[in-house]
C-alpha positions as CSV (number, residue, x, y, z in Angstrom):
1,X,19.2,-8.9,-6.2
2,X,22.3,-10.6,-7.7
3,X,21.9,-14.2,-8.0
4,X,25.2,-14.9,-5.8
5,X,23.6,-13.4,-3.0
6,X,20.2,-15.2,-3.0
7,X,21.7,-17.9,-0.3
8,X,22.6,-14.9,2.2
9,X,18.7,-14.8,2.7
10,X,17.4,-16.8,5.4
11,X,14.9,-14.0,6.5
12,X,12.0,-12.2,5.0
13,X,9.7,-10.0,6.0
14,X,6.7,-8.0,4.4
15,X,4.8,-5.2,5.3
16,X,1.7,-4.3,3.6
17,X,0.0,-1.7,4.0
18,X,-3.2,-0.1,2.4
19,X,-3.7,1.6,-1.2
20,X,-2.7,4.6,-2.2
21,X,-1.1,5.3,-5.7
22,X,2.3,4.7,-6.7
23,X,1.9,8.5,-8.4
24,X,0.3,9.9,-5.0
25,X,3.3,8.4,-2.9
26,X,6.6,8.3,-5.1
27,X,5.4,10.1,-8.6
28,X,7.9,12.6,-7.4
29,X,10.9,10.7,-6.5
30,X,13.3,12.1,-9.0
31,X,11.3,15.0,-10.5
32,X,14.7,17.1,-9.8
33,X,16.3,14.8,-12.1
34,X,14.1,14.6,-14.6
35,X,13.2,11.2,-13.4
36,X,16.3,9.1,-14.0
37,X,17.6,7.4,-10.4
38,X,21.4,8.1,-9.0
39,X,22.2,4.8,-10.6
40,X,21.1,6.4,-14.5
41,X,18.0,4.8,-14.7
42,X,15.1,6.0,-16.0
43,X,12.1,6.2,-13.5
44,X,8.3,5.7,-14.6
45,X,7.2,9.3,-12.8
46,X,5.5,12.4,-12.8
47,X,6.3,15.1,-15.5
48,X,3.7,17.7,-13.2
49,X,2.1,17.9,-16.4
50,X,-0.4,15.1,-16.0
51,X,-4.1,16.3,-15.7
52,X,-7.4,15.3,-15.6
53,X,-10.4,17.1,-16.5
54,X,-13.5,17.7,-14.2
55,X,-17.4,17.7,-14.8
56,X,-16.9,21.1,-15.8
57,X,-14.4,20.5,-18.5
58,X,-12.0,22.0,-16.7
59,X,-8.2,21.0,-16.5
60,X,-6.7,19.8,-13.6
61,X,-3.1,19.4,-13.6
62,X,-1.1,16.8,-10.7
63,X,0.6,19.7,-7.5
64,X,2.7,18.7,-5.6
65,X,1.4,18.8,-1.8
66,X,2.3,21.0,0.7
67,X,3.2,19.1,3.0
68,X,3.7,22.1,5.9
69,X,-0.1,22.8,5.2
70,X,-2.6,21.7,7.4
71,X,-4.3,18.8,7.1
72,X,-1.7,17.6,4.7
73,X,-0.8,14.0,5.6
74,X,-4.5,13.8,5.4
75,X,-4.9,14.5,1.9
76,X,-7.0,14.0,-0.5
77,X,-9.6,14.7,2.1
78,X,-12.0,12.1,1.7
79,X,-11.8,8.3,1.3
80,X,-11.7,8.0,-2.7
81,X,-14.6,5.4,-4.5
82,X,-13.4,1.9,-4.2
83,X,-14.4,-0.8,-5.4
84,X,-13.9,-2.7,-8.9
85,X,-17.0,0.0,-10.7
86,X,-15.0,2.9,-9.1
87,X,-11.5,1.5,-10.0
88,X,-12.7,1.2,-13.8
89,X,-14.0,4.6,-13.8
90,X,-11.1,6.3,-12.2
91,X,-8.7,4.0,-14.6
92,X,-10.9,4.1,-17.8
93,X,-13.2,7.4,-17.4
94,X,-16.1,5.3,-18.1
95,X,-17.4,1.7,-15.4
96,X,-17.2,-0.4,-18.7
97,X,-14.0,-0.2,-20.4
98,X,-13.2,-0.6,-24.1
99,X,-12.1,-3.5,-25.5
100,X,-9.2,-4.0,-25.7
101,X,-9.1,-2.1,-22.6
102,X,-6.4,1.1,-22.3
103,X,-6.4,2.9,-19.4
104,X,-6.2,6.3,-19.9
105,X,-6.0,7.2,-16.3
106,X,-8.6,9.9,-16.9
107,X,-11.4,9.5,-14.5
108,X,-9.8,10.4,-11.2
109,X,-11.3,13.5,-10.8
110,X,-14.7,13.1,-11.6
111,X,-15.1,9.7,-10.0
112,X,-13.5,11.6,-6.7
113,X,-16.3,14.0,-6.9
114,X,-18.6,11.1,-6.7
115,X,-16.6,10.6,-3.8
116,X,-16.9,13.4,-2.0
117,X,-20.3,13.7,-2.0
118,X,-21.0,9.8,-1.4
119,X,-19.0,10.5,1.8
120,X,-21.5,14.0,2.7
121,X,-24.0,11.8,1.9
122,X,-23.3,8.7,4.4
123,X,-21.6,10.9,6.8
124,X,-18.7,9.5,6.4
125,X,-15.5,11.5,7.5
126,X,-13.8,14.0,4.7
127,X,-12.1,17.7,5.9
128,X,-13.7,20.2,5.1
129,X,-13.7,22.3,2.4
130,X,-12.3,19.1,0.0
131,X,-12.8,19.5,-3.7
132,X,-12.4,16.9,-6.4
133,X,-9.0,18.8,-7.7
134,X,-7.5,17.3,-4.3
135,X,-7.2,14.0,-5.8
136,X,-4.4,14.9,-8.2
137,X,-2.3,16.1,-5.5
138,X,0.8,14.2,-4.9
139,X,3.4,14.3,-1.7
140,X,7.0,15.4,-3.0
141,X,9.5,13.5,-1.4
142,X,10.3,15.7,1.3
143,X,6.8,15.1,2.3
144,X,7.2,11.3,3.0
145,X,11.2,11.4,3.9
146,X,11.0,7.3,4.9
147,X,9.5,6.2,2.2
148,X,11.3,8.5,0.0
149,X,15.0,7.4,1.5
150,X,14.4,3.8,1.1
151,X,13.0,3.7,-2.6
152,X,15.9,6.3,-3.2
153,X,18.6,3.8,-1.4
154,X,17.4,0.5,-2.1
155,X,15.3,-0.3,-4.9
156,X,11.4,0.9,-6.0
157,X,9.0,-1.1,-8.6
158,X,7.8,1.9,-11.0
159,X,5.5,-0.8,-12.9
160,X,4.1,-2.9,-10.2
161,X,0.4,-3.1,-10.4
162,X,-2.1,-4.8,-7.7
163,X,-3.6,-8.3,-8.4
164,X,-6.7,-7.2,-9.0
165,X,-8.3,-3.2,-9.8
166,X,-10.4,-3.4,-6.3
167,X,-10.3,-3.2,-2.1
168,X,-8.3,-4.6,0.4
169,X,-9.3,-8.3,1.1
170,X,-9.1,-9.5,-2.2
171,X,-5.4,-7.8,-3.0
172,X,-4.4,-9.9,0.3
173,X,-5.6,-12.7,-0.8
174,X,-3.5,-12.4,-3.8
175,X,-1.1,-11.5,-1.9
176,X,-1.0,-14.3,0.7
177,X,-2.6,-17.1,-1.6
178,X,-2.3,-16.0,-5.3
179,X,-5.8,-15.4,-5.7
180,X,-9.4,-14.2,-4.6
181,X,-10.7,-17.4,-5.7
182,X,-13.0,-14.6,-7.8
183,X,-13.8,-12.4,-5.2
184,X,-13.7,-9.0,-6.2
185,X,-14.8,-6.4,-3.1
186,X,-14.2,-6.8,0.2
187,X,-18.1,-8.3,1.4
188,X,-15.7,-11.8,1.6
189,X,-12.6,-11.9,4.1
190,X,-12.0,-15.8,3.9
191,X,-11.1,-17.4,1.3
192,X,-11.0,-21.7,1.4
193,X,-7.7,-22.2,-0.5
194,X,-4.2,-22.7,0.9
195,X,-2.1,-19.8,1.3
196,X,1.8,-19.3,1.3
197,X,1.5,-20.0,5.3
198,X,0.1,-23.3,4.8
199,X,2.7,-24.5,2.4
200,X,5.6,-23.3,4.2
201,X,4.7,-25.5,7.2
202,X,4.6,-28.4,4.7
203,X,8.0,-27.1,4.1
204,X,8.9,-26.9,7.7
205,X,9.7,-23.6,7.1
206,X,8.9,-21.0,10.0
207,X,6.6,-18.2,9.4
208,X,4.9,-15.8,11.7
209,X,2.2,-13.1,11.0
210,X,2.2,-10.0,13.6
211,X,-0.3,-7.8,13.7
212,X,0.1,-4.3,15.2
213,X,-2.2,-4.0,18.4
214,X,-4.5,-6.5,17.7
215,X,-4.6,-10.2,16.8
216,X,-4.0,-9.9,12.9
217,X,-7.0,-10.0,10.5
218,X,-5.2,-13.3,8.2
219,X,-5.5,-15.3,10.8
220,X,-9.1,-15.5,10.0
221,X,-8.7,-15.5,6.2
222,X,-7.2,-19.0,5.1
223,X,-7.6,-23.1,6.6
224,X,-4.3,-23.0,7.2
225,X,-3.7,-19.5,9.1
226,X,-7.4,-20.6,11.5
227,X,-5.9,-23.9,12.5
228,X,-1.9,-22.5,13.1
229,X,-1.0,-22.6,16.8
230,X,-0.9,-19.8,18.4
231,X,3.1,-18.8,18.1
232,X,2.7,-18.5,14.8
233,X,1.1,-15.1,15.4
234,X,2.1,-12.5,17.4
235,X,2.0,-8.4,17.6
236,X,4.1,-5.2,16.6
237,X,6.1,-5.7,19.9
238,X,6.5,-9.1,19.4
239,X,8.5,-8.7,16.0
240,X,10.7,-5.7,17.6
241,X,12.1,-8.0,20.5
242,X,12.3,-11.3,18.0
243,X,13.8,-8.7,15.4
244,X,16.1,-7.9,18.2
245,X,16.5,-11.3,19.5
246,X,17.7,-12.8,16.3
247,X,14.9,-14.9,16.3
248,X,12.3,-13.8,13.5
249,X,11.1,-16.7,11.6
250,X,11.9,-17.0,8.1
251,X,9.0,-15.6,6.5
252,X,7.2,-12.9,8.8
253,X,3.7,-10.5,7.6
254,X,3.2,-7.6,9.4
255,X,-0.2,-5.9,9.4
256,X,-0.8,-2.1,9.7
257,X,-3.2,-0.6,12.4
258,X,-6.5,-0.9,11.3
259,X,-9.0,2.2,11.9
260,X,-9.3,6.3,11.1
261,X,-6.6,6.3,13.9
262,X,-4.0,3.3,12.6
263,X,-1.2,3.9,10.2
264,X,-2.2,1.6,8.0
265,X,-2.0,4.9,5.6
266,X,-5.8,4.1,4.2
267,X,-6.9,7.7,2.9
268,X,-7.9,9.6,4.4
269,X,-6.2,8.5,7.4
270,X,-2.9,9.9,8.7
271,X,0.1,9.5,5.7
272,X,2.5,10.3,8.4
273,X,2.1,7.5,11.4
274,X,2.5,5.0,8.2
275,X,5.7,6.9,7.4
276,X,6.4,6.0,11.5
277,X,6.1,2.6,10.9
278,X,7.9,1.9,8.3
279,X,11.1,3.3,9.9
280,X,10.3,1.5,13.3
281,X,10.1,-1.7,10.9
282,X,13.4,-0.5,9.3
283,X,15.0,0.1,12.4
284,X,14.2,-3.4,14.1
285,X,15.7,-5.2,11.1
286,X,18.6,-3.2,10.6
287,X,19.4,-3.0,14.2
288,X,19.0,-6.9,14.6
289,X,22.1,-9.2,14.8
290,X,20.3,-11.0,11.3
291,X,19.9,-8.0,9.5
292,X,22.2,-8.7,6.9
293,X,20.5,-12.1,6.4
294,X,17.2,-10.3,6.3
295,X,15.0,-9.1,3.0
């Protein structure tokens, strides 16, 4: 954003959802244009010709999903390893990685067969008939046309990468308190440092964190956000009518629906009711009287 129009921002709002890869989500943005964006830049995607190679020494190249399959907003199938040792190996191909460390991005498929049959293991939920070549399948973007429009018509960060190689709770607490205070899997949810909530009501500035149907999981994870009066939370509803009441506060979080039937687009959970909310978060921005004052 151009520096001029930095005081035009009174209101900003966040939602974060759960992981999945920048190359699973948006590796194909501009494929068709040999990944440079409308604006001539070049763009940090897929080729198609990426692969990994499985147990068998087999190749397996990156597809593009089919996303009029069934079953395809499920995809990859299974819930992939997580967790720091999993992260390494799917990063590195190997749980300890060289020094200095390069990441080769090789391990994917073989650490997703690990996976899979973890998952048959514990019963936990995969569709059937998954295979480890499912993890190198990425949605095109007519697959995931929200997502898709607004990295297209706005802006998209092709070298982002999360705080730290691991789960959820400590990536939020990076995200909400610039660090995990070492924490690296999600067996701790509080932290005991301040977070960015805390010091903006020594700011007095107004913040609010909504969750979608329940009362949202950071309450619970900082001081600050456990001792906050009530208004400064509030649910999905709640930031639609203060969204259309001019009245968000100037920094608001917004949490996902947690659960195998949320949209908090944890794989392998439903890719598509994330792409819902994400336009009915669009929508009650842009159709609020501040939504030219809003980031």
């Amino acid at each position: 954003m151009a520096g001029n129009q930095l005081p035009s921002v009174n209101h900003i709002v966040q939602l974060m959802l759960e992981n999945r890869s920048f190359d699973h989500m948006l590796g194909f943005l501009y494929a068709s244009t040999g990944n440079v964006s409308p604006a001539g830049q070049a763009f940090e995607g897929l080729t198609g010709s990426e692969s990994n190679t499985d147990a068998s020494g087999n190749t397996v190249t990156v597809y593009q999903i089919d996303h009029t399959a069934p079953g395809a907003y499920f995809m990859p199938g299974a819930d992939p390893g997580e967790g720091y040792a999993n992260t390494n190996e799917q990063l590195f191909g190997s749980g300890k990685p060289p020094s200095p460390p390069a990441a080769t991005n090789t391990g994917f498929v073989t650490n997703f067969a690990d996976a899979i049959a973890y998952d048959q293991r514990s019963g936990r939920s995969a569709q059937a008939g998954t295979t480890a070549s499912a993890i190198m399948g990425m949605f095109p973007p007519a697959a995931l046309p929200v997502l898709s429009g607004l990295a297209a018509g706005f802006a998209v960060c092709d070298h982002w990468y999360s705080s730290v190689p691991t789960e959820t709770f400590p990536n939020r607490a990076f995200a909400c308190a610039a660090t995990s205070q070492g924490h690296m899997n999600d067996a701790t949810a509080s932290f005991t440092v301040p977070s960015i909530f805390g010091l903006m009501t020594a700011h007095s500035l107004s913040w609010k964190i909504y969750g979608y149907d329940q009362e949202p999981l950071t309450r619970k994870n900082f001081p600050d956000t456990l001792g906050a009066p009530d208004s400064c939370f509030g649910l999905f509803a709640d930031f639609q009518s203060d969204a259309a009441a001019g009245t968000l506060p100037q920094y608001s979080f917004l949490e996902p629906s947690w659960g195998s039937t949320g949209n908090s687009q944890h794989p392998n959970y439903d890719v598509s009711l994330g792409e819902q909310l994400i336009q009915d978060v669009y929508n009650a921005v842009r159709h609020g009287p501040g939504w030219n004052q809003t980031l």
